[in-house]
N, C-alpha and C positions, 0 to 999 in steps of 0.2 A: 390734588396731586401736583407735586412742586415741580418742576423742568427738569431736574436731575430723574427724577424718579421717571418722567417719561422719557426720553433720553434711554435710560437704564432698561426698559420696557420695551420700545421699540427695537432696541439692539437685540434684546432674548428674544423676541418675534420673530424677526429675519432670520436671527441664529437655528433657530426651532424649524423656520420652516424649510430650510436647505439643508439640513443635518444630512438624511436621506446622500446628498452629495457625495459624504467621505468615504473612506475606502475604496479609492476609483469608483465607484457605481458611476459614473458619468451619464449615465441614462436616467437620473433621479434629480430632480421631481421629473414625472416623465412630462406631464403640459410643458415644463418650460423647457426638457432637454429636445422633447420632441420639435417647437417652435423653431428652436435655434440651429439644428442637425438641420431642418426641413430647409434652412436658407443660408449652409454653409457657413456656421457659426461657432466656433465652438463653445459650448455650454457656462467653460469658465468665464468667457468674458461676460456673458450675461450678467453671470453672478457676480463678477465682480462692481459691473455699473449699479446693477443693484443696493449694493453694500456701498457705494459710493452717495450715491442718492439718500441709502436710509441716512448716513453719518449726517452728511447736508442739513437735513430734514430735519434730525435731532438737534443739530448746531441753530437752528432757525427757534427753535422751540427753548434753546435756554439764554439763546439774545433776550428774550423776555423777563430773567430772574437772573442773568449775570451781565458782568460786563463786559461789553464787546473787544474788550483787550484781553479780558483772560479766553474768552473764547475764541479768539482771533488765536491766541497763542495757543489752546488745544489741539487747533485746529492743524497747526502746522506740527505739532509734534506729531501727531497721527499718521499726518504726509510725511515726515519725514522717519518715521520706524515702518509704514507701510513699504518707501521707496527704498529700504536699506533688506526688507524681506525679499523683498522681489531682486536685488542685485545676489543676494545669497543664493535663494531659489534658480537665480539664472545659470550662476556659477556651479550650483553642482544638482545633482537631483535629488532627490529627496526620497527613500526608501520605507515602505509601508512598516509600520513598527509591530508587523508579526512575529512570533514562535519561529523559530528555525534552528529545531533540534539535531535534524539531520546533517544538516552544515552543508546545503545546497546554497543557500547563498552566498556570493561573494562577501558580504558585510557578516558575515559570522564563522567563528572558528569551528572545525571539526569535532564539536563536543556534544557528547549526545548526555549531559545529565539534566538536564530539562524539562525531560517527558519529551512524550510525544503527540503525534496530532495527524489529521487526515482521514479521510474520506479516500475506498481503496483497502487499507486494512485490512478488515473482515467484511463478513458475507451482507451482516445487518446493515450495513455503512455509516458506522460509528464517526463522529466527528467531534472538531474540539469546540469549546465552550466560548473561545475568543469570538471578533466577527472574523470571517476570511478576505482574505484579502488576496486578489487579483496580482499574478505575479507573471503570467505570459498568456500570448494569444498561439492554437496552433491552426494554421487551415491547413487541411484534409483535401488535395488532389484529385483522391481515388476514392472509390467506395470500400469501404472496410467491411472484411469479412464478421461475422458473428463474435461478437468475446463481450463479456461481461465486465473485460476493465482494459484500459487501455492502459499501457505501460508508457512512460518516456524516461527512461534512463538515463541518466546523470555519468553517475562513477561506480565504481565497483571495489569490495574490497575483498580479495584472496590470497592476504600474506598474513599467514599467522607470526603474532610477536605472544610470545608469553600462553596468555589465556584466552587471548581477543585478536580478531583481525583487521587487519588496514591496508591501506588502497599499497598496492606497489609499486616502488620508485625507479627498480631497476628499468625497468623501459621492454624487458624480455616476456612479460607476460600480461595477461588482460590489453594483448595489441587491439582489439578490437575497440575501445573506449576512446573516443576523440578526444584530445586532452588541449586543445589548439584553436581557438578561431582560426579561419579560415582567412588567409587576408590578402588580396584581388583573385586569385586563381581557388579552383576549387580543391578541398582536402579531400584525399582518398584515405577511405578505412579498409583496414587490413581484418580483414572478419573471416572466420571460421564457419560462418554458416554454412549449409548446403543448399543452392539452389532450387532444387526439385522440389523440396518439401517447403520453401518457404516462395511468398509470391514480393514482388519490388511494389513500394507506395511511396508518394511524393507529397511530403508537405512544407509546409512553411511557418518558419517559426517568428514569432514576435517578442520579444523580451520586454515584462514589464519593470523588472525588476534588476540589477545586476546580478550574476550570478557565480559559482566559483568556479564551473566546467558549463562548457553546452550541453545540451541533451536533447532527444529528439526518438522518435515515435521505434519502441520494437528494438530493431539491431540497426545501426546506422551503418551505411556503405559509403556515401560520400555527401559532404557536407560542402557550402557554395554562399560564399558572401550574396548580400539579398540589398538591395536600395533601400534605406529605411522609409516608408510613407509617413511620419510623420514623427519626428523627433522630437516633439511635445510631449510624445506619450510613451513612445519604447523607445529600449536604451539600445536594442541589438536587432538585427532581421537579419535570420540565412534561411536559405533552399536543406532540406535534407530526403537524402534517399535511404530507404529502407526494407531490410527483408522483413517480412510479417511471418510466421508459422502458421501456416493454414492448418495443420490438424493440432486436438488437443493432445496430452500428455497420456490419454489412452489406448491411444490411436497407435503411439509410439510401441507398446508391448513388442519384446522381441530385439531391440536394439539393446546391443553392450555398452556400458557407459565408457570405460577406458577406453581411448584408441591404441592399440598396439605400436601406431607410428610415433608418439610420443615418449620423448625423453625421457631418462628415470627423473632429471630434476624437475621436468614437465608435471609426469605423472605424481612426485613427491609433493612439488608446491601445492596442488588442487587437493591431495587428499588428505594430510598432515590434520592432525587435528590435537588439542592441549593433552598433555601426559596425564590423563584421567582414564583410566578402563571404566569406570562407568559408564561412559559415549557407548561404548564398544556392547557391553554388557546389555544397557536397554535396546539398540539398536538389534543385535541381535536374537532377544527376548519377542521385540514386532516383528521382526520379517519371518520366526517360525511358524506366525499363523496366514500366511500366504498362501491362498489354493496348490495343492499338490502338482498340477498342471503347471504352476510358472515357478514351481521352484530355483530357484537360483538367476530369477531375471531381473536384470538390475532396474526396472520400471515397475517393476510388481514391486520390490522391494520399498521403492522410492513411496509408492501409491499408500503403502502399509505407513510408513510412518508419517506422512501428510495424514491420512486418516486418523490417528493416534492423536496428532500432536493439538488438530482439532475439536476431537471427542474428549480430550481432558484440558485441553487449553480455556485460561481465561482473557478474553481482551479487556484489557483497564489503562488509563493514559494515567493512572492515582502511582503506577511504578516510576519510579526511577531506573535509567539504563545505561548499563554499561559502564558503570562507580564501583568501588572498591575490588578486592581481589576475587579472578575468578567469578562474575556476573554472570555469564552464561550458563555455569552448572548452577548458581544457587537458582536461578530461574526453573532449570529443567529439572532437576533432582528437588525441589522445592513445591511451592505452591501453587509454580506454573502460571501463577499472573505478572501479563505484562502486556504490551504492543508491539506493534512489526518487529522492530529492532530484533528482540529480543527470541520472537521466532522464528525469524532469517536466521542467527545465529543457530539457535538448538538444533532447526532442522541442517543448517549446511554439517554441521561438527557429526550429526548421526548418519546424514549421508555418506559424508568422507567416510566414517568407520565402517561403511561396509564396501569403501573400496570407490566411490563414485564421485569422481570431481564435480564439484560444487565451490559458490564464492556467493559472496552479499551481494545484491545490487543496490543502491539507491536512486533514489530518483522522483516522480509524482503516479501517484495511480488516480485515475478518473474516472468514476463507470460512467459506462457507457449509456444508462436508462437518463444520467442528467444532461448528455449531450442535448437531446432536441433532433428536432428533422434540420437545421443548418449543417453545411459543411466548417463552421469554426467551434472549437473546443478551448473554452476558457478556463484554463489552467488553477487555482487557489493554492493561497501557500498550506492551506490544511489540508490540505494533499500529497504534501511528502510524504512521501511511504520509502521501504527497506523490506524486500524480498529476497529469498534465493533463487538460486540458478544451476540447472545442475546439466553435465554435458552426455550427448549420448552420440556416440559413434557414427558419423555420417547424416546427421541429422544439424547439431552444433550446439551452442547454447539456447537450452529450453525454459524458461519462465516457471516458476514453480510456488507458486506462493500459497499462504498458509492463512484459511479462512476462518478463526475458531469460531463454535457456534455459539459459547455463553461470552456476554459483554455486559459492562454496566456503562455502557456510554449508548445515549438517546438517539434515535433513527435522525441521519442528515437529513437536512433540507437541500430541496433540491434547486440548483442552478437557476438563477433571473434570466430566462433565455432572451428578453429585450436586451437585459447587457452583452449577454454573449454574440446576438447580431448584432448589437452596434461596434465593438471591439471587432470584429468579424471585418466588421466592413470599411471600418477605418483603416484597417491592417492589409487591404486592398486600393485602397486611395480615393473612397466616395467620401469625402469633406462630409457628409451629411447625413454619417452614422446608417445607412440603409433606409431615409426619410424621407430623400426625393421622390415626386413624383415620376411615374415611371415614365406616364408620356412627355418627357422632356425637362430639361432640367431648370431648376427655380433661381432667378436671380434674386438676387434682394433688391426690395421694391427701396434703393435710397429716398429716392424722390418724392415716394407717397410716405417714407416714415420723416420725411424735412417738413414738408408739406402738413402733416399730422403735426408735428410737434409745435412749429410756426404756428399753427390754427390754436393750439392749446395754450400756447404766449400769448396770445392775441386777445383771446377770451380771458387770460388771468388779468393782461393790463386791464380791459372794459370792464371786470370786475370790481379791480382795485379801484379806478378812477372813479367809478359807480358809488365805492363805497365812501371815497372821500368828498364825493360831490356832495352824497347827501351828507353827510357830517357836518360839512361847511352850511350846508341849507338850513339844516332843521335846527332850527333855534326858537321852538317852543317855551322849554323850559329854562330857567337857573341854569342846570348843570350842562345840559344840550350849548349851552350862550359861553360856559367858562372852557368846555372842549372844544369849541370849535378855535379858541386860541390857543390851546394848548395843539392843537394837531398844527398851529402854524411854526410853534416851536419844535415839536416834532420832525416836521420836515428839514428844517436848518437843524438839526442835530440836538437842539436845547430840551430835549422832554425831560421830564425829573428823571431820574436814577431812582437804579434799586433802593430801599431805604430813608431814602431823602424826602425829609417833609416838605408842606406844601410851601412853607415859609420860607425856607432855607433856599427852594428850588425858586420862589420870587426874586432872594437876594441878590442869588446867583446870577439870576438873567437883567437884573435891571440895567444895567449898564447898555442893553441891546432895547429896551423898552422900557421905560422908568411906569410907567403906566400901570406895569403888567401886578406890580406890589399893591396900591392898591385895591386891584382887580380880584385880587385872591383873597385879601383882607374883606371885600365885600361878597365875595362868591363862598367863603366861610363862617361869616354871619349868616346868612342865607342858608346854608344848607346844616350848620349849629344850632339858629337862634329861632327868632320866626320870621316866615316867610313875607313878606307886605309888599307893596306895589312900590312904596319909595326905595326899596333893598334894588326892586328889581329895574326900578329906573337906573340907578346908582350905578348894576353891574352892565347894562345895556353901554352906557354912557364910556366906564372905562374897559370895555371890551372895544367902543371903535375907538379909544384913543390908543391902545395898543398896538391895533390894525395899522392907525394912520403913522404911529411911532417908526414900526416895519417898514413900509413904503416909504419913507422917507430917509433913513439911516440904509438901510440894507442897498448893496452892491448889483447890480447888473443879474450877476451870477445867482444871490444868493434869491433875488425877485425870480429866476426861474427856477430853483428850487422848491419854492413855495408853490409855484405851479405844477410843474411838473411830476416832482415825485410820488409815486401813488401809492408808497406805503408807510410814508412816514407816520399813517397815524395807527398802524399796527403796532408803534413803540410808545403812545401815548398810555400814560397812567393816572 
């Protein structure tokens, strides 16, 4: 195997064995993430001395088959595209290259033709096919009551243009949506909710990601710049408070969805839906088989076509959403396959036709069986989800989303809860990912890793000199008699080159030892011709006059080279 090839080899090792790393997983490999957390370390730099070392290592292994100027100068090119990554990387950050269909994040436009993706969805917990990627941390204050998925909402969209709806600019409606960081003092949200039916929770948010609005746990009420813990890793930290709805959407029976106190252009915006009477038509076709007892109640009604939309719905991320004219009816009046998108829509447009303000939400859904027993909830960008929301009279905006029961997308895997407490716990300020030990904290032992390392130089020198002593000693044989002057050219830099015959590399050096020509001339009879006792007198004879040549030309400096260095004869050939 030539030096290139191990070189080439060593690097897919290393590569291989850190993969596990990308994607933020920062807790992966966990032996070394664990190591490094345990003594306030961060993992990168591990890996980075690592990858420093394997390069090294590799550059040492092709000083053997190249020369030391072309590897000298690899060697800086390397340094010098590593050091121009790292000024990029410092300069701005670096955004995980997931799916973001929704248009949650800042680095992508509002375009939802892409398909879709997330865990949250439906009931199966269908996910996409990409890997997920890690886009904020939330920690949990309070204990959460019961719910099978945790909402964090984004934006909302309830202005109908055309066919399809979009978030609104007027500023007069959806006040409830924070549309602002928050910046020294804390943002107060104008929310509709009702306090009796909903209870206040407090969490905090960590952004892995940039994103195009905040968002934050239920209904937000006020939002509060947060100290970031560590800016290596999130690009934002605020406080947010929030009403949660204690009871479910059955619980609700009995509440009016319109409020009477609202405006005609109130009540118009929320209920408006595309100049289509088939909305009208199906909608009205489900709610007549509604128990006799809730006739005409706008949550019976709602229940009725949630159930509908699920019993003949199909979830597939294989649709495209919200392209060419009128997507929503070809969905509903069609094949009825699709994801969230697609049934946030159907259901808000069938709502409205029976008179019930309704609007999209977007935002991340998380269930809740991936959380784990930690209070931190790590967020995935395949967890954008797009739900509706529909209001009910003294109660406020209710959570409403649409579970279909057939999918052709594979049951999610569930959350690395080692990543989600270490994320958890850096987003708190423990340097050491939740690794320390608990009876007090770990310094890093500098002293015993100098200490360590010195002991292992020390051993390498005893080695090397070990190995060069005997070299020089053992001169048994022929070949043992004509290396032991070759490791002396070795040491002063003279060892032949790659390529370069025996002859060529005598001519070379004569001028430093006329002797050494020759010496090579009799040490290749010898090792060509036959062997005989006058060969081997011959090569004895001009091996010390090459020694005595050395000693007597050579400088101060170069007499302790020859002593000294202990690996010159690692470059003998």
């Amino acid at each position: 195997m030539t030096g290139v090839q191990t070189c080439a080899l060593r690097s897919f090792a290393v590569a291989h064995a850190f993969a596990d790393h990308r994607h933020e997983r920062i807790n992966q490999p966990r032996f070394l993430s664990d190591l490094a957390w345990s003594n306030g370390v961060e993992p990168e730099v591990v890996l980075s001395v690592i990858g420093v070392v394997s390069v090294a290592l590799s550059a040492l292994l092709l000083l053997r088959t190249r020369r030391a100027s072309r590897v000298l100068a690899m060697l800086l090119l390397l340094l010098a595209g590593g050091l121009g990554l790292f000024l990029v990387a410092g300069a701005s950050r670096l955004t995980p290259p997931d799916s973001d269909p929704l248009g949650v994040r800042k680095d992508e436009s509002d375009d939802d033709s892409n398909g879709g993706d997330g865990q949250g969805k439906s009931k199966n917990g269908s996910s996409s096919k990409k890997p997920p990627e890690p886009v904020a941390v939330a920690v949990l204050h309070d204990e959460l009551p019961e719910a099978d998925v945790l909402y964090f909402r984004q934006a909302v969209r309830s202005h109908l243009v055309g066919d399809r709806l979009v978030e609104d600019t007027s500023g007069t409606f959806d006040t409830d949506v924070p549309r602002e960081f928050p910046a020294g003092a804390a943002l107060e949200v104008k929310t509709p909710q009702v306090p009796a039916f909903h209870r206040t929770l407090h969490t905090s948010m960590y952004l892995l990601v940039d994103h195009a609005q905040l968002f934050g746990l239920a209904n937000p009420t006020k939002l509060a710049p947060l100290e970031n813990p560590n800016p290596r890793r999130f690009v934002a930290a605020y406080d947010v408070d929030s009403l949660f709805l204690l009871r479910p959407i059955e619980r609700l029976i009995g509440h009016d969805a319109l409020p009477p106190s609202w405006s005609p252009e109130m009540k118009r915006h929320y209920t408006e839906i595309p100049n289509d009477p088939r909305y009208r038509e199906l909608s009205n076709r489900l709610v007549r088989d509604v128990d006799p007892r809730f006739v005409g109640d706008d949550v019976m009604k709602a229940l009725a076509i949630k159930t509908w939309l699920e019993k003949n719905g199909f979830y597939s991320l294989e649709q495209k959403t919200l392209v060419g004219e009128d997507p929503t009816a070809k969905f509903l009046f069609g094949d009825l396959r699709g994801y969230c998108v697609h049934f946030a829509h159907a259901a808000v447009f069938l709502l409205r036709s029976q008179g019930i303000p309704a609007r999209v939400a977007i935002g991340y859904g998380v269930q809740t069986q991936q959380r784990g027993a930690g209070s931190a909830v790590l967020i995935y960008g395949n967890e954008a989800h797009a739900w509706p929301e529909l209001y009910l009279d003294g109660v406020g905006w209710v959570t409403f989303d649409i579970y279909p029961e057939k999918s052709d997308e594979p049951i999610a895997q569930h959350q690395d809860q080692d990543l989600t407490t270490a994320m958890g716990e850096l987003a708190r300020k423990d340097p050491t990912g939740g690794r320390a030990d608990p009876r007090g904290p770990l310094v890093m032992p500098w002293r015993a890793i100098f200490a360590g390392l010195s002991l292992v130089a020390a051993l390498a020198l005893v080695v090397a000199f070990g190995i060069k002593l005997h070299r020089r000693l053992a001169r048994r044989t022929p070949a043992q008699v004509y290396r032991s002057v070759l490791d002396r050219l070795s040491d002063l830099g003279q060892g032949r080159r790659f390529g370069e015959s025996r002859e060529r590399h005598a001519e070379r050096v004569k001028a430093l030892a006329p002797s050494f020509v020759p010496l090579t001339r009799a040490h290749l009879r010898l090792a060509l011709g036959r062997d005989d006792a006058d060969g081997r007198a011959e090569l004895e004879q001009r091996a010390r006059a090459v020694t005595a040549e050395l000693r007597a030309t050579l400088s101060a400096r170069d007499r302790a080279r020859l002593v000294f260095n202990p690996i010159g004869w690692w470059f003998t050939r």
